[in-house]
C-alpha positions as CSV (number, residue, x, y, z in Angstrom):
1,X,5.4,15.4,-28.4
2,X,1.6,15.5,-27.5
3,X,0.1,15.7,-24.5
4,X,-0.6,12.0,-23.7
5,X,2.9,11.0,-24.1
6,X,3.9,13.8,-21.9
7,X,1.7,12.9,-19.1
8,X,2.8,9.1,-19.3
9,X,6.8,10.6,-19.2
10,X,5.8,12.8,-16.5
11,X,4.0,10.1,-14.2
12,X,6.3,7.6,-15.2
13,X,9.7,10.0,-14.0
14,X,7.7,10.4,-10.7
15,X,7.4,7.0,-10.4
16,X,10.7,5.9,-11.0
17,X,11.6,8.3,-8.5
18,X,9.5,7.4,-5.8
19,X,10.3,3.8,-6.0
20,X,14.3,4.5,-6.0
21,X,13.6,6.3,-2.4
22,X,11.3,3.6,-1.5
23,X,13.6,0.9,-1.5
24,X,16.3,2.8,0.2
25,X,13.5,3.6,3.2
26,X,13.1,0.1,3.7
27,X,17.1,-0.9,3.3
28,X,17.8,1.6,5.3
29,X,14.9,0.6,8.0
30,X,16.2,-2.7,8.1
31,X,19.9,-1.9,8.3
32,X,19.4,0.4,11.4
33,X,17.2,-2.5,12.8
34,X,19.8,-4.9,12.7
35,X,23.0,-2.8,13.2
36,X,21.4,-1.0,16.5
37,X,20.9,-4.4,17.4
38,X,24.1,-5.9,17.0
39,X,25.9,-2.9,18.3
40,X,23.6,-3.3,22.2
41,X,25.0,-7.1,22.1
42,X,28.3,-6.7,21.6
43,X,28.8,-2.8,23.3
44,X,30.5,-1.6,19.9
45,X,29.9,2.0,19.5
46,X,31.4,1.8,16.1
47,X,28.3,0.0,14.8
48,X,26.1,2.4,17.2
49,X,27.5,5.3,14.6
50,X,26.6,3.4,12.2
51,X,23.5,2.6,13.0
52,X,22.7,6.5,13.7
53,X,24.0,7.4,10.2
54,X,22.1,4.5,8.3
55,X,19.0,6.3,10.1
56,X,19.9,9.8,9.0
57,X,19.6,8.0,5.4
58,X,16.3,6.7,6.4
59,X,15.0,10.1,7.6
60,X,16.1,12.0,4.6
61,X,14.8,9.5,2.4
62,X,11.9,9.3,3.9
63,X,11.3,12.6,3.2
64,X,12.2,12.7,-0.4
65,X,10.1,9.5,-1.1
66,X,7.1,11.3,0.7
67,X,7.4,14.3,-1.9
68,X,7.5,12.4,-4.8
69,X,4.8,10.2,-3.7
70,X,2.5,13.2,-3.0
71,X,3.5,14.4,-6.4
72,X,2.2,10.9,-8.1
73,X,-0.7,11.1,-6.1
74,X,-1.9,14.3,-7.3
75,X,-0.4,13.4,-10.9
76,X,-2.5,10.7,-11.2
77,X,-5.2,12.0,-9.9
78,X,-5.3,14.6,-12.0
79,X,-4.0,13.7,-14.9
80,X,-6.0,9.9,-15.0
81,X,-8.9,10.6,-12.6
82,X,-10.7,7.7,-14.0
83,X,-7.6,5.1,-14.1
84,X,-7.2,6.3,-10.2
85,X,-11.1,6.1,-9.4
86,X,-10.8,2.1,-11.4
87,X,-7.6,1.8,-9.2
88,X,-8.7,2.4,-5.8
89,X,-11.7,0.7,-6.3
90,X,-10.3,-2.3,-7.4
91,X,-7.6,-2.4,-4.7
92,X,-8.7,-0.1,-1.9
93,X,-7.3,-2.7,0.9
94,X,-3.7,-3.0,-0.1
95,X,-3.5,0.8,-0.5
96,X,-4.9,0.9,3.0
97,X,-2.8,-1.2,4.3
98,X,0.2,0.6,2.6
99,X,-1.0,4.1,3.8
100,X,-1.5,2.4,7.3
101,X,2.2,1.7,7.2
102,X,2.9,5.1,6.0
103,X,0.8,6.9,9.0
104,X,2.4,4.6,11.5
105,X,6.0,4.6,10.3
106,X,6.2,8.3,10.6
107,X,5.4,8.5,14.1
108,X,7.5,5.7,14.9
109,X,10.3,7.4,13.2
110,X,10.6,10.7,15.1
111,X,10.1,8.5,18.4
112,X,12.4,6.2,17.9
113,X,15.6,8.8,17.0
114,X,14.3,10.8,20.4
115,X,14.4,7.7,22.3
116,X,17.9,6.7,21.0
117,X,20.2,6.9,24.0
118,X,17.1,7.7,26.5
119,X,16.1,4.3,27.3
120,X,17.0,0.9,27.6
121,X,18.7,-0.6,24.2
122,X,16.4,-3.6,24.3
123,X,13.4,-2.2,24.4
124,X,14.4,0.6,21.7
125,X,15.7,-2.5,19.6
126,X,11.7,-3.7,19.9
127,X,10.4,-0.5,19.1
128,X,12.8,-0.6,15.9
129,X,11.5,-3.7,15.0
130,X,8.3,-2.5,15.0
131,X,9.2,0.6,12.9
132,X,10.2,-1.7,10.3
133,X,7.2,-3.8,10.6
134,X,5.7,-0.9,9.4
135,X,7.7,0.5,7.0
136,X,7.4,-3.4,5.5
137,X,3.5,-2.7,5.1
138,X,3.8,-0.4,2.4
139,X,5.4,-3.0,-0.2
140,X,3.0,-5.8,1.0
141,X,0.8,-3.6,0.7
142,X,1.6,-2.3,-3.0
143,X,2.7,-5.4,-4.0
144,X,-1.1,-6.9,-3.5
145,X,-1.5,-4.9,-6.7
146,X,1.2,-6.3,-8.6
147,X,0.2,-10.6,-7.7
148,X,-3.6,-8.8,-8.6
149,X,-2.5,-7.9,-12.3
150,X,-1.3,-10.7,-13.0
151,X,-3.7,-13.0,-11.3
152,X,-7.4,-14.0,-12.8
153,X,-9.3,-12.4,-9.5
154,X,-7.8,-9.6,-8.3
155,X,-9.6,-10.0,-5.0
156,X,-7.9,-13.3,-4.2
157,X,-4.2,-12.2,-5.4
158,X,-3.1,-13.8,-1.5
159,X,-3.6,-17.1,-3.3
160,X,-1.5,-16.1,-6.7
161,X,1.8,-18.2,-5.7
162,X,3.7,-14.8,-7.0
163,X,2.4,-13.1,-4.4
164,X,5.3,-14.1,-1.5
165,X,8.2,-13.7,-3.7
166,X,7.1,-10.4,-5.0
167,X,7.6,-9.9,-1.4
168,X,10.8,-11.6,-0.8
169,X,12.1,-10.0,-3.8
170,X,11.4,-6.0,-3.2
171,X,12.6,-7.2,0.9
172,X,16.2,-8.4,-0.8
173,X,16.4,-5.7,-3.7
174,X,15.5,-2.9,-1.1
175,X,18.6,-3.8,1.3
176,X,20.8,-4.4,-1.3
177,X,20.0,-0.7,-2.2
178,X,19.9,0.1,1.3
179,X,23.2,-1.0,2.0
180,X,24.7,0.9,-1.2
């Protein structure tokens, strides 16, 4: 095996594992949304449980799915400096708006398990929402880059009609996985 194919295994395995944590972030974002919320209206601290332990997923994902996307970074940049340089040039806002949801996400995380308990249900309910919110900006922002392949201008991939379902899709596949 050369070196080329190598590289392309090696990014490719990083990949593949980045995305698998990915999607379990964002199903298990959504699933503590939800279940937190569910278990303040009805009083059940069965789903409260729950909800605590889908988070513990989330965290530890979260965590995973950060190492391996460091490693990708530095993979690719190292390995195809010129492929990341054409990359980032080409779609420098919908990375920005995926690392935007990254930085914001990980605050929100730690505040939102130390808040669990210490204040009012509702309002930690709204700040979950917003925790997913942003955890939701890293595929919308990611997936700008998929409707941009596969549109003629990649600067105008909001108006490529495959655009929202890209969406819809990664937001259903992600809490199927989630909820696995």
């Amino acid at each position: 095996m050369n070196m080329v194919m190598f590289s392309f295994i090696l990014l490719g395995f990083t990949l593949l594992m980045h995305l698998v944590f990915v999607n379990v972030i964002i199903g298990a974002a959504a699933l503590t949304v939800v279940i937190r919320y569910v278990a303040y209206q009805r009083g059940d601290a069965g789903l409260e449980l729950l909800a605590r332990k889908a988070f513990r997923i989330l965290v530890v994902s979260d965590l995973f799915g950060g190492v391996w996307a460091t490693i990708l970074t530095v993979l690719m940049a190292g390995l195809y400096p010129s492929m990341t340089a054409i990359f980032m040039h080409d779609y420098f806002y919908p990375v920005a708006i995926a690392i935007t949801g990254i930085m914001v996400s990980i605050p929100l995380i730690a505040v939102y398990w130390h808040l669990w308990g210490r204040m009012d249900p509702k309002l930690h309910s709204l700040l979950g929402m917003l925790l997913l919110a942003s955890i939701l900006l890293v595929p919308i922002g990611f997936r700008y880059f998929f409707a941009g392949m596969t549109y003629a201008d990649p600067g105008s991939a909001l108006a490529n009609p495959v655009y929202p379902p890209l969406i819809i899709h990664t937001l259903i596949g992600a809490v199927d996985i989630g909820a696995f």
